[in-house]
Backbone as CSV, one residue per row, in Angstrom:
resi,resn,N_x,N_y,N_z,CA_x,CA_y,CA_z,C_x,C_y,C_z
1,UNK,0.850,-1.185,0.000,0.000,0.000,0.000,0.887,1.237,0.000
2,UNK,0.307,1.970,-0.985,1.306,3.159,-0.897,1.303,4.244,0.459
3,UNK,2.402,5.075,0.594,1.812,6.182,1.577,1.407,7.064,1.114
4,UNK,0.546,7.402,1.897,-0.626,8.646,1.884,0.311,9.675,1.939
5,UNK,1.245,10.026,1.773,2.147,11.135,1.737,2.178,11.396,-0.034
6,UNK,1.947,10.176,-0.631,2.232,10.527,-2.235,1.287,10.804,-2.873
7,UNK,-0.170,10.975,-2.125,-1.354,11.989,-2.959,-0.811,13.495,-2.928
8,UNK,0.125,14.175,-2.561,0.079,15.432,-3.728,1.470,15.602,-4.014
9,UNK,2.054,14.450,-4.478,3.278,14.375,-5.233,3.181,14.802,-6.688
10,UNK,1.870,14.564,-7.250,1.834,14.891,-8.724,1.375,16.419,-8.585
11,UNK,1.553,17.233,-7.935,1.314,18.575,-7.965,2.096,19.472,-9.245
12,UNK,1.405,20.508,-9.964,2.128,20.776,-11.459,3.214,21.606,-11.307
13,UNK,4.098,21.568,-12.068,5.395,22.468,-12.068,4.758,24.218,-12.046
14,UNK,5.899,24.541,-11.867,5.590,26.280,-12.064,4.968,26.859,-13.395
15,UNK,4.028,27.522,-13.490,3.918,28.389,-14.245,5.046,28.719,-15.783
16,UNK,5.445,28.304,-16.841,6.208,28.148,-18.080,6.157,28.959,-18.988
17,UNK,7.020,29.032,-19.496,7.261,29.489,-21.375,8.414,28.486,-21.711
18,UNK,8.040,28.389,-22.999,9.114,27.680,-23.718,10.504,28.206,-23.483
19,UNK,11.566,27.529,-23.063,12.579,28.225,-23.016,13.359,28.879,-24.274
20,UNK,14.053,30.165,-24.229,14.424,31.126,-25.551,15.401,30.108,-25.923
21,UNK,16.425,29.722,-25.232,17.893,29.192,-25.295,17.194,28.226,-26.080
22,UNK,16.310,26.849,-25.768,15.704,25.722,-26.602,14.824,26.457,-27.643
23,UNK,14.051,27.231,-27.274,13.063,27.173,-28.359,13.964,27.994,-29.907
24,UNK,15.218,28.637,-29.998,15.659,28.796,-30.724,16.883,27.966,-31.294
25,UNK,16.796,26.552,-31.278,17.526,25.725,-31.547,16.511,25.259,-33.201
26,UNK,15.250,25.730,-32.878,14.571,25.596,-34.157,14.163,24.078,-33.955
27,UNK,13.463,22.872,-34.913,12.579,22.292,-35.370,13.386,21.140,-36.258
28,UNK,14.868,21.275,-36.304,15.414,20.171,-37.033,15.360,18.697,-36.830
29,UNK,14.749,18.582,-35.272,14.648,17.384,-35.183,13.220,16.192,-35.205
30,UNK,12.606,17.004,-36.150,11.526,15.837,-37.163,11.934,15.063,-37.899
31,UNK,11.622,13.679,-37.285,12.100,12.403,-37.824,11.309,12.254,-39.351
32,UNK,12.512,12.256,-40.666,11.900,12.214,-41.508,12.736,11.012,-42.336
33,UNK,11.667,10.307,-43.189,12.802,9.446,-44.347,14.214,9.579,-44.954
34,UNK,14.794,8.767,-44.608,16.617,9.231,-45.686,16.161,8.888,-46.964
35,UNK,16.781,9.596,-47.621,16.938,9.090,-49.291,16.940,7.855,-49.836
36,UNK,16.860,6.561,-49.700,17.217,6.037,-50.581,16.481,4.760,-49.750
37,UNK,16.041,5.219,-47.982,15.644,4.162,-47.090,13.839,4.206,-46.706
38,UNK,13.414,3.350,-47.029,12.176,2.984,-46.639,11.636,3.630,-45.865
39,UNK,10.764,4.332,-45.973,9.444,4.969,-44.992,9.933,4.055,-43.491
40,UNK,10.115,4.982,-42.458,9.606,4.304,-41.003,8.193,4.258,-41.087
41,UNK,7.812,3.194,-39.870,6.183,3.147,-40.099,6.207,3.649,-39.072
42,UNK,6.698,4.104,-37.968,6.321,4.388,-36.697,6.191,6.032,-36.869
43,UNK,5.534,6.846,-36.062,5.141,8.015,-36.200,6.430,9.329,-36.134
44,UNK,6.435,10.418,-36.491,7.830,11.083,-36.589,7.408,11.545,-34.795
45,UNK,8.957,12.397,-34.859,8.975,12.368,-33.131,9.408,14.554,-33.230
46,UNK,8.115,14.990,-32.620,8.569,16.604,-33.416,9.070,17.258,-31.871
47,UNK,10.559,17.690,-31.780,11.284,18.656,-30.202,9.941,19.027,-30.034
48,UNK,8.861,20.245,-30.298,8.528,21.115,-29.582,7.335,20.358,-29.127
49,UNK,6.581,19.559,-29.661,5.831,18.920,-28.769,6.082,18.050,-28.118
50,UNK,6.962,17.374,-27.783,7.898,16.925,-26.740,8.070,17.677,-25.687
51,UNK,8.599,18.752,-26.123,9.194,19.832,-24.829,7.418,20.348,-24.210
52,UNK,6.510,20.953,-24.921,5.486,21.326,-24.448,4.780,19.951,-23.234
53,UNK,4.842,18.447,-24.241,3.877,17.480,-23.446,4.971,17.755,-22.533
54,UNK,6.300,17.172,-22.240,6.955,16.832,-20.973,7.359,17.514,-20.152
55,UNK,7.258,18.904,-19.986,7.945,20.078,-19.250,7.749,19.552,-18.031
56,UNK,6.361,19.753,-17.415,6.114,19.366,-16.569,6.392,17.879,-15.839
57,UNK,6.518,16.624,-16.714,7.154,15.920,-15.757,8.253,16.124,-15.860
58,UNK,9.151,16.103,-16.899,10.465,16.699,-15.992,11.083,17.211,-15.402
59,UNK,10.228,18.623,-15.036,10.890,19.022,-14.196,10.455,18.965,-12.297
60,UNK,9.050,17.913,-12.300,8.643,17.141,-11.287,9.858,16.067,-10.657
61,UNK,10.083,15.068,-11.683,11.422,14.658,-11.693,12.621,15.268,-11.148
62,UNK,13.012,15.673,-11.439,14.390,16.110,-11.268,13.819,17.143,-9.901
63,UNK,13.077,17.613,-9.563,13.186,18.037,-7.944,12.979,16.942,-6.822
64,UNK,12.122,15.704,-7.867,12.022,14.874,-6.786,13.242,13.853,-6.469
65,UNK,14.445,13.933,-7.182,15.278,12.993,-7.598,16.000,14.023,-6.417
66,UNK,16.567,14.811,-6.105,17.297,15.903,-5.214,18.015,17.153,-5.724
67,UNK,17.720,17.694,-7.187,17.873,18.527,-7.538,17.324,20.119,-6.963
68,UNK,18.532,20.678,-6.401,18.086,21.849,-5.484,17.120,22.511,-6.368
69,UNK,15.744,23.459,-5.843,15.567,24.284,-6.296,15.754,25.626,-7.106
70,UNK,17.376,25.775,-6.749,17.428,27.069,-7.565,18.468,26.784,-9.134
71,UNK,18.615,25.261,-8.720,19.714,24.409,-10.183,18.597,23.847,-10.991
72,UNK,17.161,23.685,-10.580,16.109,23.027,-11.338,16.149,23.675,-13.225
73,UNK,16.030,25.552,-12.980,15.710,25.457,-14.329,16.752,24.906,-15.254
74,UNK,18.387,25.049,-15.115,19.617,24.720,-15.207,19.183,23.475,-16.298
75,UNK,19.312,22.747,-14.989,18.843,20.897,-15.078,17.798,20.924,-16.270
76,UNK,17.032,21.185,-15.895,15.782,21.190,-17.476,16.452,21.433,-18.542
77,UNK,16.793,22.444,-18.777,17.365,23.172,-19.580,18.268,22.047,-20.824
78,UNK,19.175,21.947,-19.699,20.545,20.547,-20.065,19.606,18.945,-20.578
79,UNK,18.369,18.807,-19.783,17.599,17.999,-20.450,17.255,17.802,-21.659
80,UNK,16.722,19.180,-22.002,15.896,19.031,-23.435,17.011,19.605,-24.463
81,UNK,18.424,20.098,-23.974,19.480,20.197,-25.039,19.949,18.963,-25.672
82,UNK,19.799,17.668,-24.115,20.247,16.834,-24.864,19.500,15.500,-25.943
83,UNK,17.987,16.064,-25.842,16.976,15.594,-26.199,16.610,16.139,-27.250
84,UNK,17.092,17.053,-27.656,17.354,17.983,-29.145,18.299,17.343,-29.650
85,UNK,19.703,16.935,-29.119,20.403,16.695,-29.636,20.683,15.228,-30.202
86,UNK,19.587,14.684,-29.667,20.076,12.869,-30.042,18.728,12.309,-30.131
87,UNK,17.716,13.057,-30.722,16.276,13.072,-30.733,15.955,12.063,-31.969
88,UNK,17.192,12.381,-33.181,17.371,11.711,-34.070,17.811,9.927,-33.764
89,UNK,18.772,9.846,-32.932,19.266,8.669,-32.618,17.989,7.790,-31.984
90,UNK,16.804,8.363,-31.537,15.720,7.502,-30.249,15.090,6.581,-31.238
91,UNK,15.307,5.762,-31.651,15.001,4.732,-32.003,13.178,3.931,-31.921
92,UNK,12.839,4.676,-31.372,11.622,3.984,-30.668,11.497,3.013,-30.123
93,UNK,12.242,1.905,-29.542,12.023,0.830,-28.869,11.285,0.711,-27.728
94,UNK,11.451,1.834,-27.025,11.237,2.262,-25.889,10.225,3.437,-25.874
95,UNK,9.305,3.525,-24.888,8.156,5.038,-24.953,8.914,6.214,-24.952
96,UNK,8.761,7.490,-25.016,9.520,8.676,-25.148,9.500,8.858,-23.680
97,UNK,8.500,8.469,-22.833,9.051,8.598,-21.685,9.695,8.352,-20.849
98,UNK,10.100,7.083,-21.231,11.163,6.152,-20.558,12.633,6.625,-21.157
99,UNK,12.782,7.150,-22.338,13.902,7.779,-23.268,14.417,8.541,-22.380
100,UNK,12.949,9.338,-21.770,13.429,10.882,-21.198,13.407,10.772,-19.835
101,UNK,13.327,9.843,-18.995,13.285,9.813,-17.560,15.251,9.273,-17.352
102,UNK,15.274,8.696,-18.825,16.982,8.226,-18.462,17.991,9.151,-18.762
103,UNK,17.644,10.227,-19.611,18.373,10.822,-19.715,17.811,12.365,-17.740
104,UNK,17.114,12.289,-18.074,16.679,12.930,-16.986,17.000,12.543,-15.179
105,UNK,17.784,11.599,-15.248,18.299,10.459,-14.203,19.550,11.056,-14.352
106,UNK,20.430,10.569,-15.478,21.639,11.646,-15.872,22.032,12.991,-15.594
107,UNK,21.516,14.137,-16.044,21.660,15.001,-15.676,21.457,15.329,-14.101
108,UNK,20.313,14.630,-13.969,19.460,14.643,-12.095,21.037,14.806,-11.251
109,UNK,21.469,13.332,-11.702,23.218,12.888,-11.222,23.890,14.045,-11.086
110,UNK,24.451,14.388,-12.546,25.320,15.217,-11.938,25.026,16.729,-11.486
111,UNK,23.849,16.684,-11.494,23.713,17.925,-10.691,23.547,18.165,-9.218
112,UNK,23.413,16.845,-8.676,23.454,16.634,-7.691,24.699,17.044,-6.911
113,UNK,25.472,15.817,-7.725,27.090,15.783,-7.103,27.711,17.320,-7.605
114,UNK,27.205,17.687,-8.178,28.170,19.215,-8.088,27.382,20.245,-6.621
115,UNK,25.866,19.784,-6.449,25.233,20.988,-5.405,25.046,20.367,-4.215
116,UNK,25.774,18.953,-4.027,25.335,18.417,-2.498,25.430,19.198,-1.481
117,UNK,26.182,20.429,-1.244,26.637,21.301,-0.153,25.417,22.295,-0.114
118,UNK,24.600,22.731,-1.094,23.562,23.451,-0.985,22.146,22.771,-0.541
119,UNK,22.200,21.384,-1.104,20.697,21.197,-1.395,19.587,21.417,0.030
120,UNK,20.317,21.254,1.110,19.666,21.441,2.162,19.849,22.774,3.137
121,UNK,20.158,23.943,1.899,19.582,25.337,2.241,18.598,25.734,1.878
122,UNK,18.805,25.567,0.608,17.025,26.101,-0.038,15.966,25.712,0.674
123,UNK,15.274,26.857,0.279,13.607,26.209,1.016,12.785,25.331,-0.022
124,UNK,12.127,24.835,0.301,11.038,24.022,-0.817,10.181,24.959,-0.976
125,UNK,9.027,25.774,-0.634,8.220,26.429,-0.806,8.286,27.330,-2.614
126,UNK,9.503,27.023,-3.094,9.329,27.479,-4.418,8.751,26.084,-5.284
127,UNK,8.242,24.796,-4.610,7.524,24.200,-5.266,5.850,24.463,-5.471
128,UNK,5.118,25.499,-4.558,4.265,25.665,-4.632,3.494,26.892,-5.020
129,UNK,4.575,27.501,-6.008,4.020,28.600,-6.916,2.670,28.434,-7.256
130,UNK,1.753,27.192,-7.550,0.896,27.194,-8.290,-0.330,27.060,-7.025
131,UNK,-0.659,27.724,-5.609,-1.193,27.589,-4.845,-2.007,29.043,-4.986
132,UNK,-2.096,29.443,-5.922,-3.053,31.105,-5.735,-4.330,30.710,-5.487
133,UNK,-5.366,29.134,-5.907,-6.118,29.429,-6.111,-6.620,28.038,-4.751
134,UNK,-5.712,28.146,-3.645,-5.921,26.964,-2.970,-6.442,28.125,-1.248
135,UNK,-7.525,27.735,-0.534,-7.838,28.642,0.717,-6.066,28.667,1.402
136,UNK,-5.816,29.477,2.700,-5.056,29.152,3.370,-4.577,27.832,4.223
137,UNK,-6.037,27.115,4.855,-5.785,25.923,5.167,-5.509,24.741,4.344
138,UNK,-5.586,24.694,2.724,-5.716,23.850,2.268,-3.627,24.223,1.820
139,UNK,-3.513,25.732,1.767,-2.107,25.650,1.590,-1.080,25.171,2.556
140,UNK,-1.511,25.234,3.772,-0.494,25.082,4.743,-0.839,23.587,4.799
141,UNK,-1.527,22.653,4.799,-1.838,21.019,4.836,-0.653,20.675,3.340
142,UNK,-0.892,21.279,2.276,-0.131,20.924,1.088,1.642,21.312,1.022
143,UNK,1.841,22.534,1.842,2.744,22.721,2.249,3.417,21.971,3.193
144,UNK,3.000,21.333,4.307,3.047,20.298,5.148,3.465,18.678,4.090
145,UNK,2.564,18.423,3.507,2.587,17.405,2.879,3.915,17.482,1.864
146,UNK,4.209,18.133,1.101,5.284,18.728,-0.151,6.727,18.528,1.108
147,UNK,6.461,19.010,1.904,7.877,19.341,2.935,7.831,18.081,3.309
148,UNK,6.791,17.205,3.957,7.160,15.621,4.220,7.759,14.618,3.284
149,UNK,7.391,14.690,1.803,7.577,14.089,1.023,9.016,14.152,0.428
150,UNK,9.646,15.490,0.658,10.783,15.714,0.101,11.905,15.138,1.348
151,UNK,11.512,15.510,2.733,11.940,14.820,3.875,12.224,13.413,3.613
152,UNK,11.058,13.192,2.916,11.320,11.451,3.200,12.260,10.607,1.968
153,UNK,12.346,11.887,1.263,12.990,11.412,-0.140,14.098,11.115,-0.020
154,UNK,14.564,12.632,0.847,16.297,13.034,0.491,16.625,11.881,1.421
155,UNK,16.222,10.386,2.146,16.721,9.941,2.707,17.208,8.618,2.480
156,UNK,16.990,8.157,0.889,17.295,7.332,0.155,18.193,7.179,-0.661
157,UNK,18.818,6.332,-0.754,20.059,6.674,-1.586,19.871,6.860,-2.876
158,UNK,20.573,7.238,-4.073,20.262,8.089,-5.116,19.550,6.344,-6.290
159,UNK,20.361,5.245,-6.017,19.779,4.439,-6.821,18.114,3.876,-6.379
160,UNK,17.912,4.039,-4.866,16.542,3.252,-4.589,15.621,4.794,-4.651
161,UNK,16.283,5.896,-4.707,15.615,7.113,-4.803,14.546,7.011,-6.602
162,UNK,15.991,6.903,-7.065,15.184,7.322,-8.600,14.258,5.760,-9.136
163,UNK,14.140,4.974,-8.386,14.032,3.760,-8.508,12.575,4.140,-8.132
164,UNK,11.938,4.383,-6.719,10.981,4.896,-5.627,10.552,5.954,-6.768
165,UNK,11.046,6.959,-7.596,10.229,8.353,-8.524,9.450,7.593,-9.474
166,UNK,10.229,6.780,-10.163,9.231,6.426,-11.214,8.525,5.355,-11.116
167,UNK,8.413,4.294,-10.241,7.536,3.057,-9.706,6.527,3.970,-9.092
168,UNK,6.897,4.395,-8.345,5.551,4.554,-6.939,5.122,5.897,-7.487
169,UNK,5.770,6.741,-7.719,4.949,8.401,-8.082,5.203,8.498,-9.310
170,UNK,5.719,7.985,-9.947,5.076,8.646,-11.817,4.346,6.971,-12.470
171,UNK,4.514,6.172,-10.863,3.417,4.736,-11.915,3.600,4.154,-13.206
172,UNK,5.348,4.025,-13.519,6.095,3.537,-13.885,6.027,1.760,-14.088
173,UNK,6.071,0.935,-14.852,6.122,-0.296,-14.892,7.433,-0.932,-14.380
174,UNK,7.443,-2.019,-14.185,9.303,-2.187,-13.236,9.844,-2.354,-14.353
175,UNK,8.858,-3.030,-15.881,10.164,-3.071,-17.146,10.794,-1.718,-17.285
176,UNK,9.629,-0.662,-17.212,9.856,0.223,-17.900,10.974,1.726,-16.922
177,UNK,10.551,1.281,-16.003,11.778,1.411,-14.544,13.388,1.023,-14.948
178,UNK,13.370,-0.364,-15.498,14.449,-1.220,-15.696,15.048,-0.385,-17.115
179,UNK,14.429,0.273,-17.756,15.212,0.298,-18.954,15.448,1.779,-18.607
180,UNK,14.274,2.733,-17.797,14.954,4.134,-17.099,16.000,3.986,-17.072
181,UNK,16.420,3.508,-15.895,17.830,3.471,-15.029,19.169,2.274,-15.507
182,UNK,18.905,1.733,-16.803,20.005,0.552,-17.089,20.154,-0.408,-16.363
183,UNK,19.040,-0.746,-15.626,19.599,-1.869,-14.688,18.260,-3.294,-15.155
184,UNK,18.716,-4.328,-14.359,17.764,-5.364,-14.900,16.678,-5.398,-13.811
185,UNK,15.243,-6.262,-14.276,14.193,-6.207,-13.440,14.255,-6.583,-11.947
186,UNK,15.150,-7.603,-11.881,15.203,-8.297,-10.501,15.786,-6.948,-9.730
187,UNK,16.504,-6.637,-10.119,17.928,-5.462,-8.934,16.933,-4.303,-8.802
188,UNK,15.953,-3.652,-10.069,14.833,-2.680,-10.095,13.867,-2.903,-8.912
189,UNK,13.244,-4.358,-9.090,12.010,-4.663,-8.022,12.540,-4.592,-6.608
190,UNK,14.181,-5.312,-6.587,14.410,-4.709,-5.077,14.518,-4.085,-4.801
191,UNK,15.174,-3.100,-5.299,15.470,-1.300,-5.018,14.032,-0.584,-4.775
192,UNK,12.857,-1.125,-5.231,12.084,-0.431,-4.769,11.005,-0.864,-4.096
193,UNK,11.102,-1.832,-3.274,10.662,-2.515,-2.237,11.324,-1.440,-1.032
194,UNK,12.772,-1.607,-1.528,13.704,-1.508,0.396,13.617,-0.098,0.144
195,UNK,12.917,0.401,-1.013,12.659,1.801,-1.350,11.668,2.549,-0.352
196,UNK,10.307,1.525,-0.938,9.376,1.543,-0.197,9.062,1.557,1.618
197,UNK,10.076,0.694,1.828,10.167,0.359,3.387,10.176,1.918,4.202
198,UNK,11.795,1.571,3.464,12.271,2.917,4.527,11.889,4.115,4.234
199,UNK,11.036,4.567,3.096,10.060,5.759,2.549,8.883,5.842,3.421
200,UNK,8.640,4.808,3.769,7.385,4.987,4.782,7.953,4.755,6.303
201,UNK,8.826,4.053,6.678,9.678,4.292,8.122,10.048,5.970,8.653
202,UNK,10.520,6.468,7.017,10.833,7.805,7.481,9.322,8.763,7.904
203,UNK,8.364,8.539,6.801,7.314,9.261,6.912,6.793,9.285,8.394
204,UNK,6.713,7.850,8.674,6.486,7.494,10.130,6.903,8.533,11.032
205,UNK,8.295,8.363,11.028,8.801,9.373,12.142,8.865,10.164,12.130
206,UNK,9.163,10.903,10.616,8.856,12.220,10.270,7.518,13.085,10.999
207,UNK,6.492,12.528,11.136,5.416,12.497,11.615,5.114,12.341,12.692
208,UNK,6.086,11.761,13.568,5.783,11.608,15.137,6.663,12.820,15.603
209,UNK,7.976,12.894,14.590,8.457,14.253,15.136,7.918,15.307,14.938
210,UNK,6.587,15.675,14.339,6.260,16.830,13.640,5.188,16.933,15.215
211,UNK,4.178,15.611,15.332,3.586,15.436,16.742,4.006,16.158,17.864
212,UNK,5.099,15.186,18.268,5.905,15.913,19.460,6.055,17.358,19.564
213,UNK,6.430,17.815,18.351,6.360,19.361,18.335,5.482,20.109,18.737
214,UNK,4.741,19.245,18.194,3.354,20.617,18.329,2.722,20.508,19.302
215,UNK,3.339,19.579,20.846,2.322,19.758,21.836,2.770,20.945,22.736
C-alpha cells in the first residue's frame, strides 16, 4: 500500500514558457525518411511537442530525484538540449518517456554531485508557486505534505531514490523502470521494495516528530 504522503506528489510544475535558449535551436529534429531508405512506419517524433507534453514531468522529476531548487531550471534546460540533440538517434524501442526519464536520471546525477553542499539550504516552498487558487488551510496542509515528502525522499540513496520516482509516483512499470535506469528487473524490483520500506519508516517518524512538536 502506498503512503498517503504521495497523494500530492503529482502537484504541477511552475507556471512556463518555452525556453528562448531551446526554443531557438529551431525544429530540425523531425524524424523524416533518408533518401534512398524505406518509410519508417512508426510516427515522426517533433522537439517542440515533446518539450510542451513533458515540461512538466520533468521538471517534477528532477526536484524529486534531489535537484536543489534554484539548479532546477539549469537541469531542465541541459535535459531538453540533450533531447534535441540525439532526438534523431531515439530509435523507438522504448516510450519517449522512458527515453526521457533516463536521460533525466543523468543530468538529475550530476547535478546533484556538483550541489550536495547546498541542497539542504534552499527552502522548498518554491515548489508551490501554483497555490493562488488553494484557501489558506488547504495551503499550509499541502505545504506540510510537499515538505514531508521531500523529507522522506532526500533519505534514500540516489539508486533506490530514482528507482521509488518512477515506480511509486510517476506509476512507472518495473520493465519500464528497468530500462529508465540501465539496470535489470530483478535489482529494479528490489530497489524499490527496500525503497518503499524505509520511505514509509521515514514518513512514520517524520510524523511523530512533527507530533511531538506541536504539543
Amino acid at each position: 500500500m502506498r503512503s498517503r504522503a504521495l497523494s500530492v506528489t503529482n502537484a504541477p510544475s511552475p507556471n512556463h514558457s518555452p525556453s528562448v535558449m531551446v526554443r531557438d535551436l529551431g525544429r530540425p529534429h523531425v524524424l523524416e525518411g533518408q533518401p534512398g531508405q524505406p518509410e519508417r512506419s512508426t510516427p515522426p517524433l517533433d522537439f517542440d511537442a515533446i518539450y510542451e507534453q513533458q515540461f512538466d514531468l520533468v521538471w517534477r522529476t528532477l526536484r524529486r530525484l534531489g535537484v536543489a531548487p534554484a539548479a532546477v531550471d539549469d537541469a531542465l534546460q541541459d535535459v531538453f538540449l540533450v533531447v534535441h540533440r540525439r532526438l534523431r538517434e531515439f530509435e523507438q524501442r522504448s516510450s519517449i518517456r522512458t527515453w526521457l526519464f533516463g536521460i533525466t536520471l543523468r543530468v538529475a546525477s550530476d547535478y546533484i554531485r556538483r550541489g550536495r553542499r547546498l541542497e539542504n539550504t534552499i527552502p522548498i516552498d518554491v515548489e508551490l508557486r501554483d497555490q493562488q487558487s488553494l484557501d489558506p488551510h488547504e495551503q499550509h496542509a499541502r505545504s506540510e505534505a510537499v515538505a514531508l515528502l521531500y523529507a522522506a525522499l532526500s533519505e534514500l540513496d540516489p539508486d533506490k531514490r530514482a528507482a521509488f520516482v518512477l515506480a511509486e509516483l510517476e506509476e512507472m512499470t518495473m520493465a519500464e523502470v528497468a530500462v529508465a535506469v540501465g539496470s535489470n528487473l530483478n535489482t529494479v524490483s528490489s530497489r524499490v521494495k527496500a525503497a518503499r520500506r524505509q520511505f514509509e519508516a521515514a514518513v512514520r517518524r517524520l510524523r511523530a516528530k512533527d507530533d511531538w512538536r506541536a504539543r
